[in-house]
C-alpha positions as CSV (number, residue, x, y, z in Angstrom):
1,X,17.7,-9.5,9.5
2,X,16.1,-7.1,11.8
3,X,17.0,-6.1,15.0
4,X,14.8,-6.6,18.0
5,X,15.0,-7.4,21.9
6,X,14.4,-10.3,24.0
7,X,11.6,-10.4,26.7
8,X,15.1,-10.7,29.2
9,X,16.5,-8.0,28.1
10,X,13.4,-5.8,28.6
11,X,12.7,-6.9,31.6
12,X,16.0,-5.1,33.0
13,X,14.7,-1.9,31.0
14,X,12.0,-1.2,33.3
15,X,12.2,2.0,35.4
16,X,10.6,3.0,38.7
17,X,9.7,6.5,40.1
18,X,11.4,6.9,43.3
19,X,10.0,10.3,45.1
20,X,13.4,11.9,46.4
21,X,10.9,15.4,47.9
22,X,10.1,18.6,46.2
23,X,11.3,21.6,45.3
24,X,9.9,25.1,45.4
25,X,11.3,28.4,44.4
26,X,10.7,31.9,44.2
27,X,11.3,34.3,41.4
28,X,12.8,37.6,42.4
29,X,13.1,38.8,38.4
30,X,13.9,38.2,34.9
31,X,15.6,39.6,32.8
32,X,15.1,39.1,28.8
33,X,17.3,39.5,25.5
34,X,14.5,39.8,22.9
35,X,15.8,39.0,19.6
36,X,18.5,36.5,19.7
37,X,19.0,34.5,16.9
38,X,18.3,31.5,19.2
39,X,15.1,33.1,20.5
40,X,14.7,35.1,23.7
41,X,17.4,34.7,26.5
42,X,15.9,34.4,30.0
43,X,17.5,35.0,33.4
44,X,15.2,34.1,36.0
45,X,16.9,34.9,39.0
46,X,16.0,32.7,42.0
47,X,15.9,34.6,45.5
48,X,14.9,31.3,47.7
49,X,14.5,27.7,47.0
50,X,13.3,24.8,49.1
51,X,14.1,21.2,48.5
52,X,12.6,19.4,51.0
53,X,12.5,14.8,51.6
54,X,13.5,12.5,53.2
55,X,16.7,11.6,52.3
56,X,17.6,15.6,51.1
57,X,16.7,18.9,52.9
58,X,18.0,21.8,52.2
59,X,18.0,25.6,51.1
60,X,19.4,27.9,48.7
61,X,22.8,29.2,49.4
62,X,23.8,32.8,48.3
63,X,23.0,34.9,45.7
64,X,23.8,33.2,42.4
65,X,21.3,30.9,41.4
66,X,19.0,31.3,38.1
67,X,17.9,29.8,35.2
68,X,19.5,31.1,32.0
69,X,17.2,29.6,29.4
70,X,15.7,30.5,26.0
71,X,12.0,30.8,25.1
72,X,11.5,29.9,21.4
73,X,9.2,32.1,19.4
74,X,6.9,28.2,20.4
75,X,6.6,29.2,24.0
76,X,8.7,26.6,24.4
77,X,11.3,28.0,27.5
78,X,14.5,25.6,27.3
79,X,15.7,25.3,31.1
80,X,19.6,25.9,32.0
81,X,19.1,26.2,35.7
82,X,22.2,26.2,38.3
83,X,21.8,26.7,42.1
84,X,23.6,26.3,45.1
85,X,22.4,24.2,47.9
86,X,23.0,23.9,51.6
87,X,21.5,20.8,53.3
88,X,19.9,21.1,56.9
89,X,22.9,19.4,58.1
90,X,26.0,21.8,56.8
91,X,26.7,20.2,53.2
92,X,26.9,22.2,49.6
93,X,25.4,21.1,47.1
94,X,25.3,22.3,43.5
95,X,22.2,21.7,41.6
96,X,22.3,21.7,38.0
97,X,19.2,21.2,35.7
98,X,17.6,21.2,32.2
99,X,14.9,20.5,30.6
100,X,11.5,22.0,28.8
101,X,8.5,24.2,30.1
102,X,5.5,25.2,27.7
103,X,4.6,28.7,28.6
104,X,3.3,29.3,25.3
105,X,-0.2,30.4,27.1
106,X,0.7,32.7,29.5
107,X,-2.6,32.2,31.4
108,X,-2.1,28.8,31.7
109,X,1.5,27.8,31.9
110,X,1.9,24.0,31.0
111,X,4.1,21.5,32.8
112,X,7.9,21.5,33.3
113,X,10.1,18.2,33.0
114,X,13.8,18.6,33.9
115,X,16.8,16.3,34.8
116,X,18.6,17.6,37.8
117,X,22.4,16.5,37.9
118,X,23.6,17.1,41.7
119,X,27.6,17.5,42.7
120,X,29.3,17.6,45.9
121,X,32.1,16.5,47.7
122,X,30.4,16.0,51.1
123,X,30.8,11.6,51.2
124,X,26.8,11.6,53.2
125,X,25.3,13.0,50.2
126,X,28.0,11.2,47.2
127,X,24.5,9.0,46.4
128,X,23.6,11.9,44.7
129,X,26.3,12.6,42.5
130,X,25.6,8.7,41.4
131,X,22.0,8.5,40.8
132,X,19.4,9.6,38.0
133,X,16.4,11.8,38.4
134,X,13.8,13.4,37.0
135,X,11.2,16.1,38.0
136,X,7.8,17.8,36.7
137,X,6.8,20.7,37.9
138,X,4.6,23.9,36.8
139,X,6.5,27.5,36.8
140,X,4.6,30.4,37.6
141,X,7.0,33.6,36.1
142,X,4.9,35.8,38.7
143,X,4.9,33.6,42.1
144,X,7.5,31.2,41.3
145,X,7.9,27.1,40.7
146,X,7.2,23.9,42.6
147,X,8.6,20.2,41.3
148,X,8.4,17.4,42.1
149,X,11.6,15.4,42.3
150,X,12.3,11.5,41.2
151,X,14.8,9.0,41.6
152,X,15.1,6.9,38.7
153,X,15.4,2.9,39.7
């Protein structure tokens, strides 16, 4: 007997694309392990971010936030990004994403889809701790990256 899904059941599958803001960033280095069995190891350090919406506005907080991610010899660049946030309003948030960016033409980067995780402790912003998301984006290595940010419904 085969397995396969009622029209019911489906119908609760559905998802839809709730825009939370966006994010932009600036690069203020990288530095690369060539040579790693994995491929190359990346640390992109981030000097400023921006996440800016309705429901969330906020800014980078100190000096420790990068992504640590491979690039295979593919161009494929394997995201392990971590950040500290600060809302408008006084709450930390840390930001935690992954994901995959094609920069295998350096000329023309392709797009960047990640799934942030977010933690705090602050109870105004525990929604976020809670709830899905995605984002797409495009990474420029020389200016810096801008995404767009998703709530998953």
């Amino acid at each position: 007997m085969a397995l396969s899904a009622d029209e019911a059941t489906l119908a609760q599958c559905t998802c839809e694309l709730v825009p939370l803001g966006t994010l932009c960033a600036r690069i203020g280095g990288i530095h690369a392990v060539e040579g790693a069995p994995s491929g190359t190891r990346m640390v992109v350090v981030v000097t400023e971010a921006r996440v800016d919406g309705e429901r969330l506005k906020a800014g980078l907080k100190g000096p420790a936030s990068a992504d640590w991610g491979f690039l295979g010899a593919d161009g494929t660049l394997q995201l392990d990004v971590r950040a500290a946030l600060e809302t408008d309003d006084g709450a930390l948030i840390l930001a935690t994403f992954t994901g995959r960016a094609d920069l295998s033409d350096a000329a023309a980067p392709g797009p960047v889809y990640a799934v942030p995780t977010f933690a705090t402790g602050d109870r105004r912003y525990a929604w976020l701790t809670t709830t899905p998301f995605v984002m797409k984006g495009i990474v420029d290595l020389h200016r810096g990256m801008t995404y767009r940010i998703y709530e998953l419904r």
